[in-house]
N, C-alpha and C positions, 0 to 999 in steps of 0.2 A: 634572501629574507632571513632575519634573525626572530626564530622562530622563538625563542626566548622572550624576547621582549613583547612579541604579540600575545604568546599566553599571559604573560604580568597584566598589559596593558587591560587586555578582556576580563582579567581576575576579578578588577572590582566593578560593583554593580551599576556606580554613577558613570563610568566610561561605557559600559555599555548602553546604557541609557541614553547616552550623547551621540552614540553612533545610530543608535533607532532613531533619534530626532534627524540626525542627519541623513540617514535614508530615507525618511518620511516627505522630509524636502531639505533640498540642498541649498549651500549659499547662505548658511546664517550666517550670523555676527555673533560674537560673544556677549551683546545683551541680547540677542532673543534666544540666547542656546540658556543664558542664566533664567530666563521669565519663566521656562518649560522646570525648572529643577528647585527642590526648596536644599541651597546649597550656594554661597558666599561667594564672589563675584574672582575673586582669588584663585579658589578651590578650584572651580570652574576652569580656570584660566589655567593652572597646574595638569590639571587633568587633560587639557587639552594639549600642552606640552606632551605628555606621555604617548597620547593617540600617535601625536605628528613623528615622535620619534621611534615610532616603532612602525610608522608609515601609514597608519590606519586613515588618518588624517589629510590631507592635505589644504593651506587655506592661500589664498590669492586677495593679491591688496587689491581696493578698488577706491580710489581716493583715500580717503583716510580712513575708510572701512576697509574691514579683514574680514575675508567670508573664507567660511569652512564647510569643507567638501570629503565626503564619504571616500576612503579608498578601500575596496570590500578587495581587493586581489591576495593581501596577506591571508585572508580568513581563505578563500577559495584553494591559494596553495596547503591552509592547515588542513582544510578538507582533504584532499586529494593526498597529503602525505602521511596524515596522522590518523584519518579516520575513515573515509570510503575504502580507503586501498582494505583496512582490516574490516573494514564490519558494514559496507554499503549496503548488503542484500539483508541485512539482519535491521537495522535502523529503520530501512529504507520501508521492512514488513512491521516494525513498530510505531511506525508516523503513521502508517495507514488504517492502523489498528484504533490509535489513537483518533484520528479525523472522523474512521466512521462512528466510536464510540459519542465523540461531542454531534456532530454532524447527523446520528439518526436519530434523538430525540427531538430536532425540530423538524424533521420530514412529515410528509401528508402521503408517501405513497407504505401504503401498511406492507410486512414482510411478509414472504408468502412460506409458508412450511402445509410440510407434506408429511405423511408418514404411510408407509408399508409393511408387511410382515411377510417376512422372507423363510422358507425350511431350509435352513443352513447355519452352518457355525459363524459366529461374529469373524472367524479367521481367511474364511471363504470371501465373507461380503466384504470384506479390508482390500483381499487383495483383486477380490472382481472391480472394486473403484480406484486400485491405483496400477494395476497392471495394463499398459497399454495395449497388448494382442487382445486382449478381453474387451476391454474400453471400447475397443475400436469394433468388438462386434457386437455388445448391444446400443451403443450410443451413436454410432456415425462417425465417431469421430475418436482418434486414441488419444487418451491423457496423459502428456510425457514428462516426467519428472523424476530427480532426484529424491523427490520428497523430504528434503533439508527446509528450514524452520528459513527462509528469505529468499529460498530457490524461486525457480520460475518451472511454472506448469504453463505446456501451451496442448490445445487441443487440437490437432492435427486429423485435417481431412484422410478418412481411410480409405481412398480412391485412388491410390496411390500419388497425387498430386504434390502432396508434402508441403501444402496449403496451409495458415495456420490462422484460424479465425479469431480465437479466442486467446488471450495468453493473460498470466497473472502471477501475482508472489502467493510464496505458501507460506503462512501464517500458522498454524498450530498443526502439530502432527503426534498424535497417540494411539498407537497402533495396539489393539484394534477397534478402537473407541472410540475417536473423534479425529476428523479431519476439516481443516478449514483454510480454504485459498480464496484468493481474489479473481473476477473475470471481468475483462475488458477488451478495450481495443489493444490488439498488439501494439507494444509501443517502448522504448528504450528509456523510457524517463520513469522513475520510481515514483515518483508524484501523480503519475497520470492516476485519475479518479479508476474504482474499479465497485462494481458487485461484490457482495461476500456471499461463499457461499461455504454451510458447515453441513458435514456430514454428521450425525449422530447413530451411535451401532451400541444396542443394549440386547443382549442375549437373556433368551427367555426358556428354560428346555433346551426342546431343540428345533426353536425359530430363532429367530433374530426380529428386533424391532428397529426399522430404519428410517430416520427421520431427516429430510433437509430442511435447511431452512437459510434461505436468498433472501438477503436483505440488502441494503444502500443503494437502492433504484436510482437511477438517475432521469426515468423520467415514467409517466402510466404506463406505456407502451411496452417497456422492458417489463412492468411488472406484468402486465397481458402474455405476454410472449412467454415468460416464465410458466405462468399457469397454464398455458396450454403445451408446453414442454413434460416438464416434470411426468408427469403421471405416466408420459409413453417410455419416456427413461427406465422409470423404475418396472413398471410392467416386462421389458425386453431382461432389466437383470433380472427382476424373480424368475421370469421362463428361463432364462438358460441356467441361472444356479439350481432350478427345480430339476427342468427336465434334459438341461445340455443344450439346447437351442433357445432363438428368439423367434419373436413374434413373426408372421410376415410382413407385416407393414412398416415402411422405413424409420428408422430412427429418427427423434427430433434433432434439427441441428440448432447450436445453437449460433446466434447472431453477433458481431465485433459490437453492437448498440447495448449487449445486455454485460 
């Protein structure tokens, strides 16, 4: 691959243009790649010279027509050498950031926030929600992560099973302030839909005010299950950051659906 030539080619905005028509549907002709663009039948014709020589292109005669066809494989090697290798877990938490920003204003399932007051330092309650020995004994389950800005948080059964129900990127990290990661199905693809979930930590004296708030539902159900979560969550951290222990009654778990 002459990775040169494929940055040129994608440089300008009417070749890309041509390559979105031609993933949209394949097998045009150069008058219906021309009817889609306000752009001279030449131009056009030039341009698509450039696609083919840097491979993006490919077109096959069919009688006297010449249909043009999508070759997406340069763009996938530029991925894999120029941009996943350095920044895929970082991207991969700004698409998703981006999807639920456009994507939760036309939803119908409403967000669910919660708030508690906690007697401890914002610095207690930081690390009571990312420390997984902790996690794992008011919640059910231990929160494992790096806590790096595209990492993966997965929440692991504390049964010793090493089960992992929930997993997600971590999206914003301000320690000891704000925390917000994704939850879903465990899954290897950056694209898989997920929950957001933020944690918010405002120190008052000497409380803490702790506020979640779960939004990009994907369906009532999840938002149900949240609400009847939450509250036993934060109930088990205030007991143990108050008095050192939790509740008796088992932790919520939470579900691969939410």
């Amino acid at each position: 691959m002459d990775a040169d030539a494929v940055f040129k080619a994608l440089a300008d905005p009417g070749r890309r243009r041509l390559l979105d028509m031609l993933h949209e549907r394949a097998g045009l002709t150069l008058g219906e790649l021309c009817e889609g663009l306000d752009m001279r039948r030449q131009s056009v014709s030039q341009h698509l010279e450039i696609l083919e020589s840097a491979n993006l292109v490919t077109s096959v005669r069919d009688g006297r027509r010449k249909l043009h066809y999508l070759n997406a494989v340069p763009i996938h090697q530029l991925q894999t050498r120029w941009i996943w290798k350095f920044e895929e877990p970082r991207l991969a938490a700004l698409d998703m950031i981006k999807q639920h920003a456009e994507g939760h204003a036309m939803s119908d399932i409403p967000d669910y926030v919660y708030t508690t007051y906690i007697h401890a330092t914002a610095e207690q309650v930081w690390h009571a929600l990312t420390d997984a020995e902790l996690t794992a004994k008011f919640w059910g389950h231990a929160q494992v992560s790096d806590w790096r800005v595209g990492g993966r948080v997965e929440h692991v059964r504390s049964d010793g099973s090493g089960v992992v129900d929930v997993a997600g990127t971590v999206m914003e990290v301000d320690p000891p302030r704000r925390l917000v990661f994704g939850f879903g199905e465990p899954s290897d693809d950056p694209t898989a839909e997920e929950s957001v979930v933020t944690f918010d930590i405002e120190p008052f004296r000497d409380i803490v005010k702790l506020t979640v708030t779960h939004t990009n539902f994907q369906s009532p159900a999840d938002r149900e299950s949240v609400g009847q979560g939450w509250p036993t969550v934060f109930a088990n951290l205030k007991t143990l950051l108050e008095t050192g222990d939790v509740l008796p009654t088992a932790p919520w778990e939470f579900h691969a659906h939410v």
